[in-house]
C-alpha positions as CSV (number, residue, x, y, z in Angstrom):
1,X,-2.0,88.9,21.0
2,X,0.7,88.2,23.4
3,X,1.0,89.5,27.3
4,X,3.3,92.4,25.8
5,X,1.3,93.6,23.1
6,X,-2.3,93.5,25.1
7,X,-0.5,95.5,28.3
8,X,0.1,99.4,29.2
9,X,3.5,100.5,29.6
10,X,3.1,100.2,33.6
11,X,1.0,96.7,33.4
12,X,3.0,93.6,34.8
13,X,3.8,91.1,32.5
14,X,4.6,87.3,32.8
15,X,8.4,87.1,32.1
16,X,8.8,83.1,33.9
17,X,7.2,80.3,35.5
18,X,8.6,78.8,37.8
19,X,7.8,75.4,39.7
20,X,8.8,76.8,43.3
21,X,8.6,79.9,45.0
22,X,12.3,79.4,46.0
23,X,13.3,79.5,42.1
24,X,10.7,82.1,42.0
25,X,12.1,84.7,44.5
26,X,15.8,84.0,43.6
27,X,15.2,84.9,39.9
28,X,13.1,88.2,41.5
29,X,16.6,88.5,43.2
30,X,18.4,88.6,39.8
31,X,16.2,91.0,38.1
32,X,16.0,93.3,40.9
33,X,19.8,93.2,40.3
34,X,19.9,94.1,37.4
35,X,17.8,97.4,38.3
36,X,14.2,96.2,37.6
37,X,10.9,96.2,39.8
38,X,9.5,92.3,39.6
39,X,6.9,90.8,41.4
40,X,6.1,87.3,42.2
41,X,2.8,85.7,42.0
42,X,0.8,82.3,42.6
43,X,3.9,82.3,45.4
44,X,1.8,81.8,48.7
45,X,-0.9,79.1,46.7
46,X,1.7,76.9,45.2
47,X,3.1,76.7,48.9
48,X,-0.3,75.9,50.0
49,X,-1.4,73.9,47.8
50,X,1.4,71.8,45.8
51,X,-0.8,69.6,43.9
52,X,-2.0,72.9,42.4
53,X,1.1,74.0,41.1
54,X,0.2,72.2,37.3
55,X,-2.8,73.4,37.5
56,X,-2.2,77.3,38.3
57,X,0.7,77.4,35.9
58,X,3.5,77.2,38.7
59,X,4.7,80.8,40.3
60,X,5.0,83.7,37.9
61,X,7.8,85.9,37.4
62,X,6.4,89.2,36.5
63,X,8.2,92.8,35.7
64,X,6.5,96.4,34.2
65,X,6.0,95.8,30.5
66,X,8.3,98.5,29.5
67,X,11.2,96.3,31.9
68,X,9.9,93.1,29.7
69,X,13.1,93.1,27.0
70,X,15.4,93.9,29.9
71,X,14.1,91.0,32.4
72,X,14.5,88.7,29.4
73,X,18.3,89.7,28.6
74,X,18.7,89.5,32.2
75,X,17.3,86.0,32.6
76,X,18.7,84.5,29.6
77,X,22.2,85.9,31.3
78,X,21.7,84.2,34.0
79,X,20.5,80.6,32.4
80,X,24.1,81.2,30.4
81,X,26.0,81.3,33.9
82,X,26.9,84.8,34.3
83,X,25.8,85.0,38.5
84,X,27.4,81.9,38.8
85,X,29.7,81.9,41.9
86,X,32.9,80.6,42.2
87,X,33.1,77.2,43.4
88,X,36.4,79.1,45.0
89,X,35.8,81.4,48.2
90,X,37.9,84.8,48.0
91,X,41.2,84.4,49.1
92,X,40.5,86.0,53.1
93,X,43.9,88.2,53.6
94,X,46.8,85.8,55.1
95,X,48.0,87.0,58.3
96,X,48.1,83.8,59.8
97,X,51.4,83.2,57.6
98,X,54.6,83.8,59.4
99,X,57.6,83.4,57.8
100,X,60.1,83.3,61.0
101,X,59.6,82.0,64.6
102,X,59.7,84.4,67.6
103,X,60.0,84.2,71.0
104,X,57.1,84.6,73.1
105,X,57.2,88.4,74.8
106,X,54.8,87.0,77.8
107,X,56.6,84.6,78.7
108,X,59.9,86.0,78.6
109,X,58.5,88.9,81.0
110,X,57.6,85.5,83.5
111,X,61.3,84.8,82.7
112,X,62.6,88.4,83.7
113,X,61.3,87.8,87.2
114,X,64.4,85.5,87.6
115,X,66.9,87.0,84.8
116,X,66.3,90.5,85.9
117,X,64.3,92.9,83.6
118,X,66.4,93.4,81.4
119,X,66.2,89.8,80.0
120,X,62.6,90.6,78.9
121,X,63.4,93.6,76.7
122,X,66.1,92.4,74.8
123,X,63.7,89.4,73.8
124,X,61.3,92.2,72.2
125,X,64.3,94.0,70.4
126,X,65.3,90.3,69.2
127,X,61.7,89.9,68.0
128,X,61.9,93.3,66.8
129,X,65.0,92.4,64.4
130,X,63.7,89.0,63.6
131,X,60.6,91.1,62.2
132,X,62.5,94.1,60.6
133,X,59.7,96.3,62.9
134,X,61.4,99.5,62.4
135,X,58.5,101.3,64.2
136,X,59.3,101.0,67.2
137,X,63.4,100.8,67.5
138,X,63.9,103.9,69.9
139,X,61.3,102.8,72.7
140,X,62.7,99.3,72.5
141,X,66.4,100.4,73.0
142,X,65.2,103.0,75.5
143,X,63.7,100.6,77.9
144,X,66.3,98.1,77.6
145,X,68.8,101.0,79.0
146,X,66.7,102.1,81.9
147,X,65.9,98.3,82.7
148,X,69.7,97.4,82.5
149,X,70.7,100.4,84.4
150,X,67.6,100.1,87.4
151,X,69.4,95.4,87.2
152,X,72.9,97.1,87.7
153,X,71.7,99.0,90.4
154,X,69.8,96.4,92.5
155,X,72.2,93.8,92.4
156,X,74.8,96.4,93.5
157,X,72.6,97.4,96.3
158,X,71.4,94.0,97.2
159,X,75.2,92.8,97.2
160,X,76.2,95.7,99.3
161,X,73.3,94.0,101.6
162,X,74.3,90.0,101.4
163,X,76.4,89.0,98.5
164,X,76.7,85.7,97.1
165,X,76.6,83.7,93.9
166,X,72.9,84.0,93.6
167,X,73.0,88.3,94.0
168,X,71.6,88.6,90.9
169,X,68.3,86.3,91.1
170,X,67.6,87.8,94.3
171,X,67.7,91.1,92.8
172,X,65.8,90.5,89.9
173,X,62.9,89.5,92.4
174,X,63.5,92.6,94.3
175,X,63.0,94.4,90.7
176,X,59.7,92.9,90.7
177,X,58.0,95.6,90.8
178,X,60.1,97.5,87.7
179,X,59.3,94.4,85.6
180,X,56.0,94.7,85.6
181,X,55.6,98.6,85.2
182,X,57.8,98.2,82.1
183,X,55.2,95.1,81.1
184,X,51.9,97.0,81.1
185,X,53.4,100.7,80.3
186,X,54.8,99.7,77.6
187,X,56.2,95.5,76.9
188,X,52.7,94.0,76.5
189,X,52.1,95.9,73.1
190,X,54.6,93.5,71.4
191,X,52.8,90.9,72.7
192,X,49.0,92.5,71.5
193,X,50.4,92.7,68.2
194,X,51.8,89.2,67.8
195,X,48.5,88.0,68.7
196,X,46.4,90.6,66.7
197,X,48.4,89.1,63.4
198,X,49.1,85.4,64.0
199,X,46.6,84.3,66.7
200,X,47.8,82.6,69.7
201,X,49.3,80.0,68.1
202,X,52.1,81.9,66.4
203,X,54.9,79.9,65.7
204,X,57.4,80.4,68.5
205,X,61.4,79.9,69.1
206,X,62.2,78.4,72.1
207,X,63.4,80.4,75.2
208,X,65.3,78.1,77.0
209,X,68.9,78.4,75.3
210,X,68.4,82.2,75.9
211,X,67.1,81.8,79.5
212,X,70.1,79.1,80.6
213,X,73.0,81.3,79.1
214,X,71.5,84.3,81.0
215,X,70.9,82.2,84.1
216,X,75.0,80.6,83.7
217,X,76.1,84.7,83.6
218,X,74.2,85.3,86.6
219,X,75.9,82.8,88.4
220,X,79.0,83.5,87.0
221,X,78.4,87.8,87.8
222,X,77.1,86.9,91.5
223,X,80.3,84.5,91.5
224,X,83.1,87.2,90.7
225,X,81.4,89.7,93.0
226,X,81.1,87.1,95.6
227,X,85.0,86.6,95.2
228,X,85.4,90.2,95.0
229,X,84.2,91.0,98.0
């Protein structure tokens, strides 16, 4: 009379032997998986005693015997392969792929301390373009006007003060404090989400032809007021 046919419905029943209590326990994980209640025995004397494990049958596997037809589908299921895992991970989701350069927001704000503020905010509605971000068009374009308007104002002032060819750098210092208002109330999200999506190693366009035709208009603005004057 075998295990099954000598035990009550709620008597545990051998279902596998196992030479390890590693193999024993992950094959407890499978059938627990698969909705059963098993129980592993001989686990702690095997690891005790290794020599033993021969002699005490190796670590049992052991399920109610009512579970005993189930455990054995389950097990033969998972000798054929079906918990194997994939030998590849799952694909993680690919933000770090960007298909276009951009220019870097933060360091065209450094920039705007010489090439008036202004300079900075039509680098974000260039990124803005480059990225077809059509969330956020209207705040762009709306700080772009007030920073253009509060450049046009202080170089006028600061040339009514001491004009020159350089009128404009020195009022885009004197707008220091404007640039950085417009950074933190509103300029350093562009930059958050840039780094929230491709890290800090985004790929980036270069600043400089951008930054030396600005500069060359400054001069060439300061220049014709200068001459104006």
């Amino acid at each position: 009379m075998n295990d099954a046919a000598a035990a009550g419905a709620d008597d545990f029943v051998r279902v596998a032997r196992c030479a390890t209590p590693t193999e024993a326990h992950l094959l407890k994980g499978v059938l627990e998986s698969a909705g059963l209640a098993p129980v592993v025995a001989d686990a702690h004397v095997v690891q005790a005693n290794a020599w033993m494990t021969q002699a005490v049958g190796g670590v049992r596997v052991m399920v109610p015997a009512r579970q005993r037809e189930t455990a054995l589908e389950a097990i033969a299921a998972y000798e054929a392969g079906a918990y194997a895992l994939s030998d590849e991970p799952a694909a993680a989701p690919r933000f770090s792929e960007q298909p276009w350069r951009l220019f870097s927001p933060d360091r065209a704000v450094v920039l705007s301390l010489a090439l008036t503020p202004a300079f900075g905010a039509a680098v974000q509605i260039a990124n803005a373009h480059r990225m077809g971000d059509r969330a956020h068009p209207v705040g762009l374009w709306a700080w772009f006007v007030v920073l253009l308007a509060a450049s046009v104002a202080g170089v006028a002032l600061i040339h009514a003060i001491s004009p020159g060819p350089t009128v404009v750098f020195r009022a885009s210092w004197g707008l220091l404090f404007i640039t950085a208002l417009w950074y933190f109330a509103y300029g350093k999200d562009q930059s958050s989400r840039l780094l929230g999506t491709f890290g800090p190693h985004y790929r980036k366009r270069s600043l400089a032809p951008a930054a030396l035709l600005t500069g060359l208009g400054q001069l060439a603005i300061g220049w014709i007021l200068s001459e104006l004057a």
